[in-house]
N, C-alpha and C positions, 0 to 999 in steps of 0.2 A: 504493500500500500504506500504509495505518496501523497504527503500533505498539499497539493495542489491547492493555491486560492485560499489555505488554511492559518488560521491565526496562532502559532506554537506557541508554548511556555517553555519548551528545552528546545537546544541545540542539537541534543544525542538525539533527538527523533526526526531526522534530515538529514538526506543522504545525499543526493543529487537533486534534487528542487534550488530552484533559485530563492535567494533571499531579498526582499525588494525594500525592507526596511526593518530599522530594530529601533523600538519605540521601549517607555518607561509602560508599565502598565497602566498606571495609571499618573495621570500630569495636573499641577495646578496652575490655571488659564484661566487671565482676566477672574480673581481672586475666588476661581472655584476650582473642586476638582472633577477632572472628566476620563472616564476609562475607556481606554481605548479598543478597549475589546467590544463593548457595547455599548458602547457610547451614551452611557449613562450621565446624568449631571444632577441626577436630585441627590442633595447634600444630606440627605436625613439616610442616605444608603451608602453612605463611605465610614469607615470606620478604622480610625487609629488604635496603634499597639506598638509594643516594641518589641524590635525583631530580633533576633540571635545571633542572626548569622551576618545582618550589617553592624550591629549595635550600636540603633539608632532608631527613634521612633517611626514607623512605615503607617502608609494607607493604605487600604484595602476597599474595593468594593464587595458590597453583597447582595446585587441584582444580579449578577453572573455567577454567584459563587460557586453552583452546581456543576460548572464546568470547567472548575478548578481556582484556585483562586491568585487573581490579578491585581499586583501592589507596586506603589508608587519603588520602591527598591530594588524591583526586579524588569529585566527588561524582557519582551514578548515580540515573535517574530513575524512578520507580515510576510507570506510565501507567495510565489508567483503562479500566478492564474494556468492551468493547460486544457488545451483543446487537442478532444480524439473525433473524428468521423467516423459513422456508422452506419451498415446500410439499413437501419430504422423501421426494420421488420418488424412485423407485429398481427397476432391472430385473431380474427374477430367472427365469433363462432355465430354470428348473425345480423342480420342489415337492419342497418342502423334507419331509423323513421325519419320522414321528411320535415320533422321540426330538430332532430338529432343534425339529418345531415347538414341542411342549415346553418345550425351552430357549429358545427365542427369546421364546416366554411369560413366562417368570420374568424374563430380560435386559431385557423391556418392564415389567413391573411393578416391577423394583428402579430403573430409568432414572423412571419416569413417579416413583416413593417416593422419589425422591434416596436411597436404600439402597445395599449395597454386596452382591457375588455372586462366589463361587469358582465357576467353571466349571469341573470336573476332568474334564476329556475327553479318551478317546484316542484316538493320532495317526490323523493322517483322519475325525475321528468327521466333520469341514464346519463347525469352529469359527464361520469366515470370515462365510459365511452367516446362520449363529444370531443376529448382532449386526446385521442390516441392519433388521431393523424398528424395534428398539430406539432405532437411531443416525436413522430416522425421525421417531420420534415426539419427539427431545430437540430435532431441527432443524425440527420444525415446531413447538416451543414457544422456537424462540428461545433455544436452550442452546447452548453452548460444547461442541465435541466435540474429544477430542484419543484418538487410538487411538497407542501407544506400543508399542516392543518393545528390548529390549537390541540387539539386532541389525540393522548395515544390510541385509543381504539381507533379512529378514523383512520390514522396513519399507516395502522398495522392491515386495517382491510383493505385499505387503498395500494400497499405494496405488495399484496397478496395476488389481485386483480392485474397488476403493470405486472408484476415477474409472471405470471401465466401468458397475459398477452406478448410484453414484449421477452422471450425466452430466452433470447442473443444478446441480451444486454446484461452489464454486470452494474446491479441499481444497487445501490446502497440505504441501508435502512436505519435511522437516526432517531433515539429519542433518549432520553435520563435512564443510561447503564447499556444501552447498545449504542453500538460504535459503528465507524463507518469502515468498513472491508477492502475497497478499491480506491479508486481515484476519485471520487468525488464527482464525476461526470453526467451521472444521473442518480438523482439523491431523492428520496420519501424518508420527508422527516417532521420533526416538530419544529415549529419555529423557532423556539429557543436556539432550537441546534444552531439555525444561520448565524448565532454570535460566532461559532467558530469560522467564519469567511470575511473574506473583504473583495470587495469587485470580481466576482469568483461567473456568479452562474447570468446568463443570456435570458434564460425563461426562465419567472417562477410562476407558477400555477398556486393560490392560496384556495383552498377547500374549504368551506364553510366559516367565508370570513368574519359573520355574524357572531360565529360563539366563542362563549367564555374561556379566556381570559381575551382574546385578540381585541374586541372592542371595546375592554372595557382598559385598553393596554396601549396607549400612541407608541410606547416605547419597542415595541414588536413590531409594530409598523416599519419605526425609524431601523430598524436592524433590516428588514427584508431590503428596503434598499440599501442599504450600507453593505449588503452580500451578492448585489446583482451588478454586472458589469454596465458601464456607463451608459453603454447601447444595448437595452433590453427591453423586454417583453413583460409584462405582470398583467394575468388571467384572475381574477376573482369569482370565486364561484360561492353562490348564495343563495335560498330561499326567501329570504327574510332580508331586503340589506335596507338599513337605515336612510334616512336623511343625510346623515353626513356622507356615509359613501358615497350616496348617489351624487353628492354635488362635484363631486372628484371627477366625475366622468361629462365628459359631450353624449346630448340623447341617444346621438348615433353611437356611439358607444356602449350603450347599455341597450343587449338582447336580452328580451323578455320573451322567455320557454315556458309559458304556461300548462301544458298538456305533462301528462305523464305518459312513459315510453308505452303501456299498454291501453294508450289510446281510451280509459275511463276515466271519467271526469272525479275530481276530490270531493274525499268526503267532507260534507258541510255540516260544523257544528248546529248542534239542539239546544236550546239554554233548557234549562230546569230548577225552577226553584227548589231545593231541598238542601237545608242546616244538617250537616254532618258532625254532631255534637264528641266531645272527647270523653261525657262521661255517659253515655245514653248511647242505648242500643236503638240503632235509625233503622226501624223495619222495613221502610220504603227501598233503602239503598243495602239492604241482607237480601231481600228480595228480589232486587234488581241483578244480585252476584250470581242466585240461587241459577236464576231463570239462565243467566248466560251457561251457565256449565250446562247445564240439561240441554241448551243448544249445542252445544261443541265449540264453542266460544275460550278464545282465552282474553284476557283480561288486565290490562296495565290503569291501576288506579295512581292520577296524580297529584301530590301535597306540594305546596306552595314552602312548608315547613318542616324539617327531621322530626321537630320534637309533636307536634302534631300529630306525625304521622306516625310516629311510634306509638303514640298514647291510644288513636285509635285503630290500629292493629292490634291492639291488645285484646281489644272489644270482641273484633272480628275473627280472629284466627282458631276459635274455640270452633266456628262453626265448617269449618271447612277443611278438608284434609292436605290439600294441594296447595295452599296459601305459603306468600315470603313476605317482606320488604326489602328491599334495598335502597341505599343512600350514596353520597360520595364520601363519607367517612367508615360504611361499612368494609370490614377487612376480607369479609367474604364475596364481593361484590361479584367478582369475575367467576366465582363458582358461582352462584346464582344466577347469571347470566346462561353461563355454559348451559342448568339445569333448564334453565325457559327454552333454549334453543333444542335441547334435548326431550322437552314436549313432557316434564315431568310439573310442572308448577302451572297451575289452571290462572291464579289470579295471585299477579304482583303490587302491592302499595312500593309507590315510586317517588324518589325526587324527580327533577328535569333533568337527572343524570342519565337518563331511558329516555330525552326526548328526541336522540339523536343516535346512529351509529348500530340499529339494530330491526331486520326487519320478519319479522311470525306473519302465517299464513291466520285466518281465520280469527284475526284481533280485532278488540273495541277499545276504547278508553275512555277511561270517566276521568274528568278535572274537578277535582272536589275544592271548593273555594275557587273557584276561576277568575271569581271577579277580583282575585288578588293576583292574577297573571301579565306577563305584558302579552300585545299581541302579536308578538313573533312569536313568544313560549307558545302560546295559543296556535298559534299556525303551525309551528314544529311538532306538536303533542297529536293533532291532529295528522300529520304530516305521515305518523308510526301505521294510520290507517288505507287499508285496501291496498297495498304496493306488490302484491304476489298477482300474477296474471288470470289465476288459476281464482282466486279471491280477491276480485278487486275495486270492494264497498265491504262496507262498514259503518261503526255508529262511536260519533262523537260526542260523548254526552259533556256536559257543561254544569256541574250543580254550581248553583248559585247563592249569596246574601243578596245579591242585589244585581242588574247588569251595570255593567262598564262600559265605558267608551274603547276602553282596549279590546272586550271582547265585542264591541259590536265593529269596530276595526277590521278585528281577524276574521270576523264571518266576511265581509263585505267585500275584503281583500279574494277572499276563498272562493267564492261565487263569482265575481269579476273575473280570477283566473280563468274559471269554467267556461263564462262566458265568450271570453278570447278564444280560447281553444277552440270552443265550436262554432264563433265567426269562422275561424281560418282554418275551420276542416279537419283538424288536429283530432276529434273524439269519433269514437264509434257511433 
């Protein structure tokens, strides 16, 4: 493996790479300090000590610390960018639909233009797919491909999907304790990772730019470009993408994929008034659980709150034998998962950590307190419903205290999509 494009802490891990610059890791400019690894400058994330080995007080940042840690006493190496060409083969075990090939269109012409492209597509429209000619055409000119997402799960399914399709290619997979194997040339990773680059990669493709942490983070922004070379390309792909995204882009720049690839229109939520109390057993919504299983239904209920949500699965789980929860502080999370996908668990209580990155055949979801949701969560939760071809409707339910403006939003956003779609022919 060569550190290509990569920012080193040692010397002993460079062998023939060129070295373009040796910088302090961290430097104080215009009477702050700022790390050069991630270019960090919030002063409440640097942190002095005294060192040992210069004996003398050092800085350190702890925005990057997970990737080792960078101090004003040690110097840090900026390595030289390489480009390989490749014949950019790749398997696509089925034809792609006329709102897919479309966008795959535009994704090749902003890629081949070094241009930039908001994808705003919803969930299941076969994001995945739209980007594989694109990420062709940039590897058979010898570009730098880095596909990113906020999320480990997302990253892991997404480089699951690229090594099957593209099989000739040696892709590198990056996130907090995997490392990268080759040269950096084409990379699926987490954002984070691109602290380790500087002017490295041609195309980055960001996957689901909307979620947490990415937008709630300028500072991941400012790294993806501080990791892409001068003249590139940056693809965002979204369901949900705010106001501010959108203002980043020219209209013509933002393709609106409303259809999903199996051509049925999204499922549209139901409001429902019913108080899901923490200490009261709500016979309307046991009833409601009862009736799904008797259907063959499985079942992702969503809380707004952990602690909520534990409190009333407490209620609930006496009555049902196939019941979990899971959370993002749960340690078993990834086993519970596995077990949904393994068709052993009928009905899960969820955070929003299930509102993304996982798709069951013959699902519903209930948003319990909805009207404490935004309405992207609300478009995303719904989002989990009708995506299998085979199964593809479902039932959104919505319990409520009260309607919101957020969720009367996400309906109206949902239906608008629908509507597009079957202007332009896109549904069955």
């Amino acid at each position: 493996m060569k550190y290509y494009g990569r920012i080193c802490h040692n010397l002993e891990s460079i062998t023939t790479e060129k070295i373009l610059k040796k910088i302090p890791g961290v430097m104080f400019q215009n009477r702050k300090y700022v790390c050069n690894q991630c270019t960090n400058k919030d002063q409440s994330l640097f942190m002095k000590y005294y060192c040992h080995h210069c004996h003398k007080m050092t800085v350190y940042c702890r925005y990057c610390i997970n990737l080792g840690k960078v101090q004003s006493c040690k110097d840090i190496y900026v390595i030289e960018s390489h480009h390989e060409r490749t014949k950019g083969f790749y398997n696509l075990t089925f034809e792609l639909s006329e709102q897919q090939l479309m966008a795959s269109s535009k994704v090749c012409d902003a890629i081949i233009q070094y241009k930039n492209l908001l994808l705003y597509a919803v969930t299941g429209a076969g994001k995945t797919e739209m980007i594989f000619e694109g990420i062709s055409k940039a590897r058979q000119r010898g570009d730098n491909v880095a596909i990113v997402s906020p999320r480990v799960d997302v990253v892991k399914e997404v480089y699951l999907r690229l090594k099957e399709a593209f099989e000739d290619e040696d892709i590198d997979l990056m996130y907090e304790g995997q490392f990268a194997e080759f040269n950096s040339t084409f990379v699926v990773s987490t954002v984070h990772q691109l602290m380790r680059y500087e002017n490295h990669f041609d195309v980055v493709i960001v996957d689901e730019v909307d979620a947490f942490p990415l937008e709630m983070d300028n500072q991941l922004m400012t790294t993806i470009r501080k990791a892409s070379s001068k003249q590139s390309s940056h693809i965002y792909l979204t369901a949900t993408p705010n106001q501010a995204l959108r203002s980043l882009f020219k209209t013509s720049d933002i393709i609106q994929l409303p259809a999903r690839y199996h051509k049925h229109p999204l499922p549209v939520p139901v409001f429902i008034y019913n108080k899901i109390k923490e200490t009261k057993l709500n016979h309307k919504f046991l009833k409601t659980l009862k009736l799904q299983i008797e259907q063959g239904r499985k079942t992702f209920v969503f809380f707004h709150d952990i602690e909520y949500m534990k409190t009333v699965y407490a209620i609930y789980k006496y009555h049902f034998a196939r019941i979990e929860f899971v959370s993002s502080i749960d340690e078993l999370r990834h086993e519970k998962v596995k077990l949904l996908r393994e068709n052993k668990i009928d009905i899960i209580f969820t955070t929003t950590i299930l509102e993304r990155g996982i798709t069951l055949s013959n699902l519903d979801v209930i948003i319990v307190r909805s009207d404490m949701f935004t309405s992207s969560a609300i478009i995303q939760i719904a989002g989990r419903v009708g995506r299998k071809v085979k199964q593809p409707d479902g039932k959104v339910m919505c319990y409520h205290n009260g309607i919101t403006k957020n969720m009367i939003r996400a309906k109206h956003e949902i239906i608008q999509m629908n509507n597009l779609a079957k202007q332009k022919g896109w549904l069955i």
